[in-house]
GUVEXNU-40449 format. One line per 8 residues: number of its first residue (from 1); their letters; for each residue x, y negated, z of C-alpha. Coordinates in pm, whole numbers. Last residue first. Layout:
N
NUM) A) X/Y/Z; ...
***
This chain:
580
580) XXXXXXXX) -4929/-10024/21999; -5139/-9719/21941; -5176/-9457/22189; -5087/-9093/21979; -5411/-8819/22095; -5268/-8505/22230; -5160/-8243/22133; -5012/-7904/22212
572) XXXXXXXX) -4871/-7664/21950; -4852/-7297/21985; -4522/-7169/21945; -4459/-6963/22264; -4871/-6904/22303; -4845/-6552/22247; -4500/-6463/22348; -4561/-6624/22712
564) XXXXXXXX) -4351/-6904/22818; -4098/-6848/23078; -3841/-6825/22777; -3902/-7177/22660; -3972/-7243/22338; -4256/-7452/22386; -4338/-7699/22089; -4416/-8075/22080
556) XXXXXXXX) -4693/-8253/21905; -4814/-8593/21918; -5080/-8653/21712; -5204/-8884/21457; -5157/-8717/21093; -4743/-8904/21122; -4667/-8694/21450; -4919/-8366/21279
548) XXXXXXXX) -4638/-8382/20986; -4373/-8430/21234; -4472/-8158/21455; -4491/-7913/21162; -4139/-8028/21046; -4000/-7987/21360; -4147/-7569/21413; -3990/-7539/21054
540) XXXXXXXX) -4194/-7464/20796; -4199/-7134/20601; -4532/-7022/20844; -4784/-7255/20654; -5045/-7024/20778; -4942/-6976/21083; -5114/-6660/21210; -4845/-6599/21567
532) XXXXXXXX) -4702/-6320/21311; -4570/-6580/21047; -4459/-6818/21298; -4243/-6499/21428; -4116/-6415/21059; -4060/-6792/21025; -3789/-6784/21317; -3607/-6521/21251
524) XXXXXXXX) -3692/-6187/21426; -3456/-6028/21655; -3410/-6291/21943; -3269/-6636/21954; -3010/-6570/22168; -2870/-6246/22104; -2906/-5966/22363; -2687/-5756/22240
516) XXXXXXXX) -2417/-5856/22450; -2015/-5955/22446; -1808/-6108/22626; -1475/-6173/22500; -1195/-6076/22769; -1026/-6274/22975; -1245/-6179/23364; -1070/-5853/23251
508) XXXXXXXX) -783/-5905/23352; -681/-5682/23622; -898/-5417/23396; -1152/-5235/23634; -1219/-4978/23924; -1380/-5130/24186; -1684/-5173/24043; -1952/-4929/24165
500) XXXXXXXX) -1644/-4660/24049; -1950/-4497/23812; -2011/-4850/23659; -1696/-4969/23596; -1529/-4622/23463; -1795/-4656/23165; -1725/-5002/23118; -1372/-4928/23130
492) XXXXXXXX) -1445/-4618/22860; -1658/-4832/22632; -1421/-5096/22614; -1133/-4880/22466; -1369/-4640/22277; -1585/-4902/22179; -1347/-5131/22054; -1149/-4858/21861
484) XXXXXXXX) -1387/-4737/21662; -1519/-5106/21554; -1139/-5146/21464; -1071/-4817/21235; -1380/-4840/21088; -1350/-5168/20952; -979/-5099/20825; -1057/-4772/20665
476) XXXXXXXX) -1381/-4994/20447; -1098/-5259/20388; -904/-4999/20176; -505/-5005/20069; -459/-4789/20358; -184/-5022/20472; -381/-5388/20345; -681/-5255/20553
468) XXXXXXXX) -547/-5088/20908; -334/-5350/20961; -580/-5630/21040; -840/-5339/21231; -557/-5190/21389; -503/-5572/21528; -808/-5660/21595; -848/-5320/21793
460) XXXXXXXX) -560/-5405/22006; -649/-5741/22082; -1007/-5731/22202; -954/-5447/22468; -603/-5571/22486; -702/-5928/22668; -478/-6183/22602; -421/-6155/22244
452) XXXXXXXX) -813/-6300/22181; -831/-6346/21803; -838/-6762/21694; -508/-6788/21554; -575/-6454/21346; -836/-6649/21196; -539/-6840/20981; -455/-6498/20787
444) XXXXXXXX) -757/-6620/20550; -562/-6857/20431; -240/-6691/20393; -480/-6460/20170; -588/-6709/19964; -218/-6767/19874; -121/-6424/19820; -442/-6433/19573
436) XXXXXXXX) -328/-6708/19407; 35/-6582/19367; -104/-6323/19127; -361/-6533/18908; -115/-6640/18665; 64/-6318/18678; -226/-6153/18596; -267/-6348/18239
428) XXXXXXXX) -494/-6562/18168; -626/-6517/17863; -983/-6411/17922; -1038/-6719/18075; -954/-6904/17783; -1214/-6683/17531; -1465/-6669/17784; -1540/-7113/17743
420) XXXXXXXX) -1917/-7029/17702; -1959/-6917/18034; -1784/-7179/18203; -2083/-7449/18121; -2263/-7184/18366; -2023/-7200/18581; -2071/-7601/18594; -2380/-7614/18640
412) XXXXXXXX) -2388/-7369/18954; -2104/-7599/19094; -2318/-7894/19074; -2646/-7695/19230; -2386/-7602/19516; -2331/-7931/19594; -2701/-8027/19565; -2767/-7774/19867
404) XXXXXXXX) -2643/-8010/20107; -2337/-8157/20287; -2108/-8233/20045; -1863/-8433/20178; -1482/-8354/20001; -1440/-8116/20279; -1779/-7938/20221; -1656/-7870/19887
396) XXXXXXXX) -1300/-7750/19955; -1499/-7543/20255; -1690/-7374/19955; -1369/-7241/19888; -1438/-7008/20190; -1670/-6801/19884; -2021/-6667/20002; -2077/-6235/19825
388) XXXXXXXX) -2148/-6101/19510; -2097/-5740/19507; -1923/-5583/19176; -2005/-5694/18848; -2142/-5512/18572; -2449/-5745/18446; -2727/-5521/18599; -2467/-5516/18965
380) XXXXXXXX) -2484/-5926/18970; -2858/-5886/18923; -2829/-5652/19275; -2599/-5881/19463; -2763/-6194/19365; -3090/-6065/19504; -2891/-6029/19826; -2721/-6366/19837
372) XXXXXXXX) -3045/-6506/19787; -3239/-6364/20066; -2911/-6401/20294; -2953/-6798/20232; -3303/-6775/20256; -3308/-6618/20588; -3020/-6908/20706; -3236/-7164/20609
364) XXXXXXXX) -3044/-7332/20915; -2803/-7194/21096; -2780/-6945/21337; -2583/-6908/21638; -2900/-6930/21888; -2786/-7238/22083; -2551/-7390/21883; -2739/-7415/21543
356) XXXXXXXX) -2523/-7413/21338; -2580/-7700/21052; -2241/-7933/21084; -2124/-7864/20754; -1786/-7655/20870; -2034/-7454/21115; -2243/-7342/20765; -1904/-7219/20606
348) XXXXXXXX) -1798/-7039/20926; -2101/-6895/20926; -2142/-6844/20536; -1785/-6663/20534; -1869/-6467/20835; -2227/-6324/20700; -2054/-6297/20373; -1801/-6055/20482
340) XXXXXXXX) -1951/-5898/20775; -2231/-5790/20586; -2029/-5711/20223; -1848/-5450/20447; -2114/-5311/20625; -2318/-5231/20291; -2076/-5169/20058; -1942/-4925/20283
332) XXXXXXXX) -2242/-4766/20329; -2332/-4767/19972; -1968/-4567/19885; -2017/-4351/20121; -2318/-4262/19994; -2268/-4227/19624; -1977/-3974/19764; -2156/-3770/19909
324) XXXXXXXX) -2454/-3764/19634; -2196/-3673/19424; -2365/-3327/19276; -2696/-3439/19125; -2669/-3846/19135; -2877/-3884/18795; -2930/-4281/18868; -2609/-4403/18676
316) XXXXXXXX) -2628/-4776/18628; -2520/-4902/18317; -2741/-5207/18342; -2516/-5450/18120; -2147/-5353/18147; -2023/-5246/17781; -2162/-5503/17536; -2219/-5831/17770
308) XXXXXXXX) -2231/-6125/17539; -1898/-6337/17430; -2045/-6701/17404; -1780/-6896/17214; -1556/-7169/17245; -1150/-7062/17236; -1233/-6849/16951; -801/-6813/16920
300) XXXXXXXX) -782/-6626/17244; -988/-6329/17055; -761/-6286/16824; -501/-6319/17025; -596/-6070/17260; -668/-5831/17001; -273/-5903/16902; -142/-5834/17217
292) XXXXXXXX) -329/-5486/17236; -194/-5408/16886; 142/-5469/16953; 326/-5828/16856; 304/-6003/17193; -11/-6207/17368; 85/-6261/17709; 425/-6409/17616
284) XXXXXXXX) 683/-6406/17917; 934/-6365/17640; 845/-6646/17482; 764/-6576/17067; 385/-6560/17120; 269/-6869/17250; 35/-6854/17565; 257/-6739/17869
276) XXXXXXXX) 331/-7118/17951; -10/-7255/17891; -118/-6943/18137; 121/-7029/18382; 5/-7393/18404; -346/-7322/18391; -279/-7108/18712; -142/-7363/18910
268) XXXXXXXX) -325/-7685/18855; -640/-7441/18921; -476/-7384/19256; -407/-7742/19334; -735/-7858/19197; -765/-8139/19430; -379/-8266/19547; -370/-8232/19943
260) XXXXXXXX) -29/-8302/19935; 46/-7974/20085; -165/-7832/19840; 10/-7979/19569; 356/-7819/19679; 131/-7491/19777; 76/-7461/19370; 405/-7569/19264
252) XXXXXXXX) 552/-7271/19488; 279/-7017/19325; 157/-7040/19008; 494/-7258/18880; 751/-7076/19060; 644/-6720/19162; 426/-6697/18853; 696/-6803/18622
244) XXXXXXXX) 942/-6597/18788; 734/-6288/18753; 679/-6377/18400; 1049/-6320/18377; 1123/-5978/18489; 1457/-5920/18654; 1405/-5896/19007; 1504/-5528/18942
236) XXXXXXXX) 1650/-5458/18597; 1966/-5218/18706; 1725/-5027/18970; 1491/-4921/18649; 1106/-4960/18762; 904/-4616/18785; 748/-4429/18497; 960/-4125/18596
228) XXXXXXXX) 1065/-4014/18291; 1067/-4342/18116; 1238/-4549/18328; 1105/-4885/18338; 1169/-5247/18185; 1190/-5592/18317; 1201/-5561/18697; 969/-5726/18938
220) XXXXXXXX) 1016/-5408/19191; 1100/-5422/19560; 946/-5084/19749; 647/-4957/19912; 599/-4584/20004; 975/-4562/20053; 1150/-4260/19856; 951/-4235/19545
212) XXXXXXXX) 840/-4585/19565; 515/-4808/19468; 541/-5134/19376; 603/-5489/19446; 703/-5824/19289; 483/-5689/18995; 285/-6073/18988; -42/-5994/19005
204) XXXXXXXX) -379/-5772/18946; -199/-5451/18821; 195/-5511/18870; 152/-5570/19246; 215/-5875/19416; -126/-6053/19438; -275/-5666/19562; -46/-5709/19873
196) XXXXXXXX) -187/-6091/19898; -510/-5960/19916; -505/-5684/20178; -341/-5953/20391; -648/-6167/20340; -871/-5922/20390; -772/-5752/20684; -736/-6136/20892
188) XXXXXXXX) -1121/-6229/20764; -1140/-5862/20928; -989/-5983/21194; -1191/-6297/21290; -1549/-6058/21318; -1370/-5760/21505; -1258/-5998/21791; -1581/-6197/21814
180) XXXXXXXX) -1741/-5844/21870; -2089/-5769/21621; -2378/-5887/21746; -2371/-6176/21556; -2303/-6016/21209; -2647/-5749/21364; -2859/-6006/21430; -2841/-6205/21059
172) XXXXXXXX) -2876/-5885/20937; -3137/-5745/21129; -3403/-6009/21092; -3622/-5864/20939; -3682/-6038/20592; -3285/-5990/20599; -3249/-5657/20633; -3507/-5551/20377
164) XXXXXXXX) -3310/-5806/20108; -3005/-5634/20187; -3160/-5256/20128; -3249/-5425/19775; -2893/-5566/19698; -2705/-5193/19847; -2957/-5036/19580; -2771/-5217/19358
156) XXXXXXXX) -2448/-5221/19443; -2491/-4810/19485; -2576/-4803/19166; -2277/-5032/19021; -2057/-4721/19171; -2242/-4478/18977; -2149/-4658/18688; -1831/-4704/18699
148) XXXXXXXX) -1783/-4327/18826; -1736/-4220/19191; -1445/-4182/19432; -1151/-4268/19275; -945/-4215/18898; -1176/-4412/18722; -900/-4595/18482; -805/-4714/18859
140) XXXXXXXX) -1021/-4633/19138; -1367/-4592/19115; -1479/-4646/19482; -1102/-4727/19644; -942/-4957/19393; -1197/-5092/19189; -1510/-5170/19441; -1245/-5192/19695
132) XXXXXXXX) -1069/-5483/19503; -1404/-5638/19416; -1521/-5665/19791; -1190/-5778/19876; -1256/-6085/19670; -1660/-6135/19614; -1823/-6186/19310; -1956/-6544/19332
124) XXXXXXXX) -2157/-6750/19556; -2088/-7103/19653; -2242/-7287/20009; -2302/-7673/20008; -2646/-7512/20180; -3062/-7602/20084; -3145/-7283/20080; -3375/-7312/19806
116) XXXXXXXX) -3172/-7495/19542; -2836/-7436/19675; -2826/-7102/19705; -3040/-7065/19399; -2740/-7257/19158; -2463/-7034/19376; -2633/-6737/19262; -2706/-6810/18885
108) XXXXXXXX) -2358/-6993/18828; -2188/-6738/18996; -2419/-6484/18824; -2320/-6600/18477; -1965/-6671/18522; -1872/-6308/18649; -2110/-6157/18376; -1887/-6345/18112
100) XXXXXXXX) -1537/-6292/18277; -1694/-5934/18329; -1785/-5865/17938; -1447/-5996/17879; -1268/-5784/18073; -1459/-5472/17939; -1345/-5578/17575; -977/-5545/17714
92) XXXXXXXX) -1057/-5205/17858; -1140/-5045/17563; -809/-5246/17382; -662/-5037/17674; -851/-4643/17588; -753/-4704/17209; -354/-4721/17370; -372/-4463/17559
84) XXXXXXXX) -47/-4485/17774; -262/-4469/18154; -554/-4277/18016; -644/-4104/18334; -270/-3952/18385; -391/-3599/18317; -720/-3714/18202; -539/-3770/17834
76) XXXXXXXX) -666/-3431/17673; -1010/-3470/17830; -1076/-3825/17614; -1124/-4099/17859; -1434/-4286/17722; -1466/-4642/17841; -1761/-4739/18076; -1535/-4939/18327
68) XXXXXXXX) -1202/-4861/18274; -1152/-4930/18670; -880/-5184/18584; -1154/-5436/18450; -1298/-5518/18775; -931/-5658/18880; -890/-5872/18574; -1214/-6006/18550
60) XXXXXXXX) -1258/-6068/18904; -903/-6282/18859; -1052/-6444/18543; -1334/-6551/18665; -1240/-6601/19029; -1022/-6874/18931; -1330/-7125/18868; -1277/-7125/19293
52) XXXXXXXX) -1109/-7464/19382; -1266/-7617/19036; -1585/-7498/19146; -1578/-7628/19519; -1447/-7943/19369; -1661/-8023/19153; -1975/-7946/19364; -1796/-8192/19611
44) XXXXXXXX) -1817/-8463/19328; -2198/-8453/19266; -2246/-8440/19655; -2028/-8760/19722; -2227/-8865/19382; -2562/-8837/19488; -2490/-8933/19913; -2512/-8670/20252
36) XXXXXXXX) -2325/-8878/20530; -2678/-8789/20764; -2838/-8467/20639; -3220/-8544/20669; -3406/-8348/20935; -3695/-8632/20973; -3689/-8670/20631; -3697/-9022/20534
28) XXXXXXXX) -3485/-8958/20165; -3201/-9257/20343; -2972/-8936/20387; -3018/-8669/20147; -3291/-8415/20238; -3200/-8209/19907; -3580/-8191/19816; -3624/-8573/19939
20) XXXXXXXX) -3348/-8677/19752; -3469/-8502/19439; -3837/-8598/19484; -3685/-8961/19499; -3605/-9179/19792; -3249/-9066/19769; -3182/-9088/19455; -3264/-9412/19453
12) XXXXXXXX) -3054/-9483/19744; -2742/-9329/19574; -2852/-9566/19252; -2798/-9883/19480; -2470/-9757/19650; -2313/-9666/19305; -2424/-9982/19151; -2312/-10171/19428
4) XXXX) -1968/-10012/19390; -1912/-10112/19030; -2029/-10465/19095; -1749/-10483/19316
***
């Protein structure tokens, strides 16, 4: 009892203190407070969003680190891009730890800002998806795509900057909600099955899958290969024991907790696994007797230390001479991919917390938010990493109660404490991490609930735009592939509509999604206009500024209606407060 009252009394504290007031906890007397919002509900939602998505460190690692990074490929082994070089994959090992450490760093940097000036219980790290193009599709494996390493990490950067433009006006936030309802929940769809097909390849997961020389896709998790062909034995299919372990203990023990809502299910999971594949004389050792086993060990055994960035800090490539083509597809795709991913994740995100804004479809500090997440891009790109983007395990957060930006300042903390713990993250093996990304894929798949099937206009290009992704092995082909198709489908019976004076259209088409550019809420956000109408305190909100003149001795209300004109839209009106 006297346990609880101390909790209660030193959440009110907190409340009426600069912090409370800051975080607009509830009992801080803001007008806009957050209502439910408490110090240690928040303190233990920033927990739990970190412990639900600490995995990304090693699994960005892992991923990020199959492009070679900046390692040298000598010409007499760029037949096969350095794929049995041995100096080339103790290269690669030290470029794994770099990322676990840049990874750490600007999650902890991001997510720390989000929360401190955006005031959201939303989490920023290097993005899933967003990583797995950046290494499978841009540079490709041991650099075998698009662009270099470092040219790639160029077009992050500038992709930050051209972000930040966007955002001050106003055509980011307009463009995610322009963009078709249908489009927007299957590319959360793409993503997640894109995921779980890199969970079960040898790479990034498990090896339950690889590719075939009769099939393009075919059943592998088998102990040893053939040597000719490179490709798994028949004889030792299914065979491979750390692909047990991860199916079992990373993966069926892992949705067991979930089911029973256990926190920490998925880092239960993967430390489990890695424990398992830790000693050296298991067969499903990580670290065996070979000279890449035993760097590992060596480095496993510093267990605390701060590994700095050698290999990945500010390699950007700026002479572009002769791959300018390819530097900008690469940006472009960035670009509209990393818009409707974090744009949806923070919606949905922001909805979950109870701060959209129903009329307009925003949310609130919404041009922050994007400010941040686009300055995060760009450092992230300095320290090697690929685009930073809003994680859906925020929702583990938000779930637990956390309902301001103080849960995100918790899980900032506690990334940054994560930085100087590289040598365990650096350990985990894929298979550890495998069965988590099949899971956070099954996830994602959940939007596909939500796509309209009714009407095919919507349906069909949600679903070329779901398959489109995990079968090309590229979001970016997936993207394209479903904003094509909607406005060739819908374009043509709108066309047909108008010339046939509208006698000529879809039996159903009274189902379909509308759609219209004409966004509530306009083009500009909200402080940009404030800003143009000569306010000089233009960052605060229109209710703030009538609360402050409320409590100065005036009542104040604002006009927003549409029948008002622009110029005196957000002028105030007063008039003298009667006293009781």
């Amino acid at each position: 009892m006297a346990f609880g009252a101390w909790v209660h009394n030193t959440n009110a504290r907190v409340a009426r203190s600069p912090v409370g007031k800051w975080f607009r906890l509830e009992g801080c007397g803001h007008p806009k407070e957050r209502k439910g919002s408490f110090f240690f509900t928040e303190i233990r939602a920033g927990l739990a969003t970190f412990f639900a998505m600490a995995y990304i460190i090693s699994v960005n690692a892992g991923i990020t680190s199959v492009t070679g990074g900046t390692c040298y490929c000598p010409p007499e082994d760029m037949g096969d891009f350095c794929k049995t070089n041995a100096e080339y994959a103790m290269c690669t090992q030290e470029i794994n730890r770099d990322i676990i450490t840049a990874t750490a760093a600007i999650a902890a940097l991001s997510t720390f800002c989000m929360g401190l000036f955006a005031n959201l219980p939303i989490a920023l790290a290097p993005g899933m998806g967003l990583n797995a193009y950046f290494t499978y599709t841009v540079v490709g494996p041991r650099g075998s795509g698009m662009v270099s390493y470092s040219t790639a990490l160029t077009a992050v950067f500038v992709e930050g900057w051209v972000f930040l433009g966007l955002t001050v006006i106003g055509m980011r936030q307009w463009l995610a909600r322009a963009l078709p309802k249908s489009i927007k929940l299957a590319t959360g769809v793409g993503i997640g099955l894109y995921l779980a097909l890199i969970g079960l390849t040898y790479s990034a997961g498990i090896g339950l899958i690889q590719g075939g020389s009769d099939t393009p896709i075919e059943l592998a998790g088998c102990s040893s290969f053939d040597e000719l062909t490179g490709m798994c034995a028949s004889s030792t299919k299914m065979r491979n024991p750390s692909m047990w372990i991860g199916i079992f203990c990373g993966g069926i023990l892992t949705v067991w907790l979930m089911m029973y809502r256990i926190k920490g299910a998925i880092i239960i999971g993967i430390l489990l696994v890695s424990i398992i594949s830790w000693p050296r004389t298991t067969p499903v050792t990580y670290f065996p007797y070979d000279d890449l086993g035993t760097g590992r060990f060596d480095f496993f055994k510093k267990v605390v230390t701060f590994h700095p960035i050698q290999h990945t800090l500010a390699v950007q490539d700026w002479s572009l001479s002769g791959k300018g083509s390819q530097f900008g597809l690469a940006f472009i795709t960035f670009l509209y991919v990393d818009i409707l991913d974090t744009t949806g994740t923070m919606y949905s995100m922001a909805r979950f917390a109870g701060v959209i804004n129903e009329e307009t479809q925003d949310f609130e500090g919404s041009a922050i938010a994007y400010m941040v997440d686009a300055i995060s891009i760009s450092i992230g790109s300095l320290l090697g990493s690929p685009p930073v983007t809003a994680f859906v395990e925020s929702g583990a957060g938000i779930s637990e109660g956390g309902k301001t930006g103080l849960t995100s300042c918790v899980t900032g903390i506690a990334f940054f404490i994560a930085v100087f713990f590289a040598p365990i993250f650096a350990s985990i093996p894929p298979w550890a991490t495998g069965c988590t990304l099949v899971i956070v894929g099954a996830m994602m798949a959940k939007a596909a609930a939500d796509i309209n099937w009714r009407y095919y206009g919507d349906a069909i290009p949600a679903f070329l735009t779901i398959a489109i992704m995990p079968f090309t092995y590229s979001i970016a082909y997936g993207l394209i592939a479903g904003i094509l198709s909607y406005i060739t489908l819908n374009g043509f019976a709108w066309s047909l509509d108008k010339i046939s004076g509208g006698r000529i259209v879809p039996p159903n088409k009274d189902e379909s999604d509308p759609w219209t550019w004409k966004i509530k809420g306009g083009l500009l956000p909200p402080w940009v206009k404030r800003a143009l109408h000569g306010k000089a305190d233009f960052w605060k909100a229109d209710e703030e500024y009538a609360q402050e003149r409320v409590v100065a001795g005036e009542a104040v209300s604002y006009s927003s209606s549409s029948d008002v004109p622009l110029e005196k839209r957000h002028e105030p009106t007063t008039a003298p407060v009667k006293s009781e």
